[in-house]
C-alpha positions in Angstrom: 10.2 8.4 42.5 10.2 12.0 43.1 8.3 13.7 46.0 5.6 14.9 43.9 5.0 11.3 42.7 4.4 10.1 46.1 1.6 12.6 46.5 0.3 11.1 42.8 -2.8 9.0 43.8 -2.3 6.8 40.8 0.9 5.9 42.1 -0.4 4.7 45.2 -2.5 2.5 43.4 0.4 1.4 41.1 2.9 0.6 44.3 0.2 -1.3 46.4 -0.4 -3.4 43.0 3.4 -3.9 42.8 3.1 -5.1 46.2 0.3 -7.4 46.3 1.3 -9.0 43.1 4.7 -11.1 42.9 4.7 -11.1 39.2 2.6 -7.9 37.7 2.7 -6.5 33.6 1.5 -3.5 33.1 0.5 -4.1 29.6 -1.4 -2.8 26.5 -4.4 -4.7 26.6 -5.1 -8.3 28.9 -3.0 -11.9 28.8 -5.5 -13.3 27.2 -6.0 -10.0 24.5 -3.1 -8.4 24.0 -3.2 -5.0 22.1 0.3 -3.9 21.4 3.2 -6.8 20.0 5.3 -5.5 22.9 2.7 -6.4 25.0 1.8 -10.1 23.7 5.8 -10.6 23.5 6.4 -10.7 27.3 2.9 -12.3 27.9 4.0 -15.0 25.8 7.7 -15.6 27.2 6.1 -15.5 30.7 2.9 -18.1 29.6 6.1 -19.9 28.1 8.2 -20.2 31.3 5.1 -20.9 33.1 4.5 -17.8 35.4 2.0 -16.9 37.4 1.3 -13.1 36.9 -1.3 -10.4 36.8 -1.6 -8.3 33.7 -3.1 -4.7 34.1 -4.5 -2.8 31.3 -3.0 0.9 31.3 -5.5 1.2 27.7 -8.2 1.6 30.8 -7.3 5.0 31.8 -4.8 7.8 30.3 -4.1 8.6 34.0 -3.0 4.8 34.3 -1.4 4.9 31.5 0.9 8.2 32.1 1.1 7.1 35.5 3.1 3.8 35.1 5.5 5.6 32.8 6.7 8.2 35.5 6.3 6.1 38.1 8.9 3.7 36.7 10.9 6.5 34.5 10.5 4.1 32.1 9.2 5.5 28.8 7.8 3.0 27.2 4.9 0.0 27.9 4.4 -2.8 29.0 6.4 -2.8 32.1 7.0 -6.1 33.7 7.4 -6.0 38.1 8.7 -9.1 40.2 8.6 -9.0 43.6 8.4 -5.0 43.5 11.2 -4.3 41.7 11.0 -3.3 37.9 12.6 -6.0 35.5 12.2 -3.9 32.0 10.3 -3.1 28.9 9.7 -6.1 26.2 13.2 -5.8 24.8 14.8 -6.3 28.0 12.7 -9.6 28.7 13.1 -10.6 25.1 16.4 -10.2 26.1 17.1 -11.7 29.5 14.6 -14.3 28.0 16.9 -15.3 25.0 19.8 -15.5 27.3 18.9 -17.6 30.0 19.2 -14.7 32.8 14.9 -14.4 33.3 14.2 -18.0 34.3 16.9 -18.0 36.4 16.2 -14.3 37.9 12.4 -15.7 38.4 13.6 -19.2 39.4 15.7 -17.1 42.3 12.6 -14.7 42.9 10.9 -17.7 43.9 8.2 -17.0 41.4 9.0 -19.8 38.8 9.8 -24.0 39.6 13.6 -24.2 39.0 
């Protein structure tokens, strides 16, 4: 995160949501009303594996929205956090998910029963 980020307000609220939350999405819509197919791809894997996360709706502000995408340097949404550190986009967790690597990178997060 650059030095000018840290002074971005929106990033504050971004890395003390990545703190509080073990398991956060930043997402296109909410869990329960996904808006995007990304989106409703990594809230189904994680309902799948049983996770216990918050989803945040970046649809709720363009500030939010453009915010999580430089804060990360990660282009694209949703955006999926464990234990502050960010895991990927939809077609890494597809990924990781397929292979085996996200329930046991969860599992060893302590955020998912082994």
């Amino acid at each position: 995160m650059t030095d000018a980020a840290a002074q971005n307000p929106v990033h504050d609220w971004i890395s003390k949501s990545v703190a509080e939350n073990p398991v956060i999405l930043f997402m296109k819509g909410v869990p329960e009303e996904p808006r995007c197919g990304f989106s409703s791809v990594v809230v189904q894997i994680l309902d799948h594996l049983g996770v216990d996360f918050v989803g945040v709706d970046v649809l709720q502000s363009d500030a939010l929205r453009e915010g999580i995408k430089s804060y990360s340097d990660w282009p694209t949404i949703p955006q999926l956090y464990v234990k502050g550190e960010f895991v990927g986009g939809a077609d890494i967790v597809r990924e990781m998910f397929q292979n085996g690597e996200l329930k046991t990178f969860l599992a060893e997060q302590g955020v998912l029963a082994a």
